[in-house]
C-alpha positions, 0 to 999 in steps of 0.5 A: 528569296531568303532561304528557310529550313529546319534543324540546326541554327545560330543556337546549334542543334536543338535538343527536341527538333520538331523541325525537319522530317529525318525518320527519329528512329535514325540513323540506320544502324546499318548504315552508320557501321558502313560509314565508321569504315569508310576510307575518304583519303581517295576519290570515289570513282568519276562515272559511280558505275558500281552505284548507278547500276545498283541504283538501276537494279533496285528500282529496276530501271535502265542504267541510262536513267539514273541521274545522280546528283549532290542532293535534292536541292542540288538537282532542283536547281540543275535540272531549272537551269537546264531547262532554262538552257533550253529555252523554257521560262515557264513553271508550275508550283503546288500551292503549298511547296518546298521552297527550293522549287520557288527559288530555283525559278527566281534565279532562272527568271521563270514565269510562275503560271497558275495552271498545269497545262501552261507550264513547260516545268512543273513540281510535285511532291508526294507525301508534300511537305509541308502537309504530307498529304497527296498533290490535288492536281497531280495526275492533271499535271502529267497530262500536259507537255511538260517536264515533271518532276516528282519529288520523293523525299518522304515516299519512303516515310509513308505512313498511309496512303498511297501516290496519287499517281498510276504507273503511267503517270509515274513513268511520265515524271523525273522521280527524284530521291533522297534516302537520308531522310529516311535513313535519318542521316540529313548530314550526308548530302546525297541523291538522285533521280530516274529519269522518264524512259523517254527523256534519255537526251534530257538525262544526258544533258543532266549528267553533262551539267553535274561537276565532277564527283558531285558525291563525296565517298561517304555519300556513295556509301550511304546511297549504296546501302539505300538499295540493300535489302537489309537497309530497305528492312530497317526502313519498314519497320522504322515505319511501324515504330513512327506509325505508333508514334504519331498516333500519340503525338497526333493525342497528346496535341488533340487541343490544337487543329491537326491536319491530315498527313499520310507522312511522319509529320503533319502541321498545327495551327497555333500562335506560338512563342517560337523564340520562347520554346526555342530557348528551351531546346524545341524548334518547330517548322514555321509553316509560313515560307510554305504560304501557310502562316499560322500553322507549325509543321511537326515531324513525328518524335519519341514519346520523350520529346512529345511530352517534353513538347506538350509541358511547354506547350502548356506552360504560361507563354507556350501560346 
């Protein structure tokens, strides 16, 4: 499978990029001024005792479940080994998903299965991306006998809405987090999961198949500053900023078909010369590695870059 992202590419990075969903308010102040001190001439500690346990008292968990992992993508292919290690073979995809799921199964030879109830493996996403909205199957799919895992990446973007799953089911899942989309840092690759109360074992394992530090020292600095109330007030009101945003964006593009999002992106459906707007410094998300071919994801930017969007958009050849 040929791997597809947003962001930077052979022409660099774009000038207007519509294209990943970092939070555009970014980076976080906060965190950037933590960064310029750190001091990397040195290993982080091997166990991130400091880390796990302030990752454990932010989300008021037990220390023994908190898995770290190099990034999000990271842990999805550790967690489909593992599995695989087990002797399971089976997975459950969302229709429309991040390809890593997809790609971690092909490597481990899984089996994708069509219903929730067949598979020993199974993948949420809450916002989902590519359309930000809540799973249609996700509480049926914490029903069965499986490994669940919730992706979280845009939880934090959240812009309306509220998961679709209860505390109980929540508590059944493996929620993976990865705060620099959030924070606006996608350059720092960093992340990492709490496991189910009930998964101790399979957390142990996790950790047993991770290579030693798999966070750099500017990785264990962002994740630490993730759980600071400080930080966690930036992020709140970055919402509020991303909020007014949207809804101008969602305006400025009403000639198209806007689909519903709860997130800070949201897909259209358009023909698009890609290449043509590319050369003018805006990349969008082709939605198609998502099995949604003819629509575009957007994630939701300052005023400046939605006009510089809409202009070209409007321009002979934009379409």
């Amino acid at each position: 499978m040929k791997r597809e992202h947003g962001g930077p590419d052979a022409w660099g990075v774009p000038r207007w990029d519509f294209s990943t969903n970092a939070n555009a308010c970014g980076p976080c102040p906060e965190v950037n001024a933590l960064l310029s001190q750190v001091d990397a001439s040195h290993y982080p500690d091997p166990s991130y005792q400091d880390l796990c346990e302030a990752i454990a008292s932010f989300h008021g968990v037990d220390k023994a479940r908190v898995v770290l992992a190099a990034s999000a993508s990271e842990f999805i292919m550790r967690i489909t080994a593992v599995m695989a290690r087990l002797g399971r073979s089976r997975v459950w995809l969302p229709e429309f998903s991040y390809g890593e799921y997809a790609q971690a199964a092909q490597v481990w030879n899984f089996t994708r299965v069509t219903h929730p109830q067949q598979a020993q493996l199974s993948w949420l996403c809450e916002p989902s991306s590519p359309l930000g909205q809540a799973e249609v199957h996700a509480q049926e799919v914490t029903l069965h006998d499986s490994v669940v895992v919730l992706d979280r990446a845009y939880e934090p973007l959240r812009l309306s809405g509220r998961s679709s799953l209860d505390d109980a089911a929540l508590a059944k899942t493996w929620q993976l987090w990865s705060p620099n989309k959030a924070l606006g840092l996608t350059g720092i690759r960093g992340a990492y999961a709490i496991a189910p109360q009930t998964d101790a074992d399979m957390a142990s394992m996790m950790r047993a198949q991770a290579p030693s530090w798999p966070l750099g020292t500017h990785a264990v600095t962002m994740l630490m500053a993730w759980t600071t109330p400080e930080v966690q007030t930036w992020v709140a009101h970055s919402r509020e900023t991303l909020r007014e945003w949207k809804r101008a964006q969602l305006d400025l593009l009403s000639a198209w078909r806007c689909l519903p999002s709860d997130a800070n992106f949201f897909c259209i459906q358009a023909s698009l010369d890609a290449e043509r707007l590319r050369a003018q410094g805006i990349k969008l998300r082709d939605a198609t590695s998502f099995g949604l071919p003819g629509y575009w994801r957007l994630s939701v930017q300052p005023p400046h870059a939605q006009q510089v969007l809409w202009t070209e958009l409007n321009a002979k050849g934009g379409l």
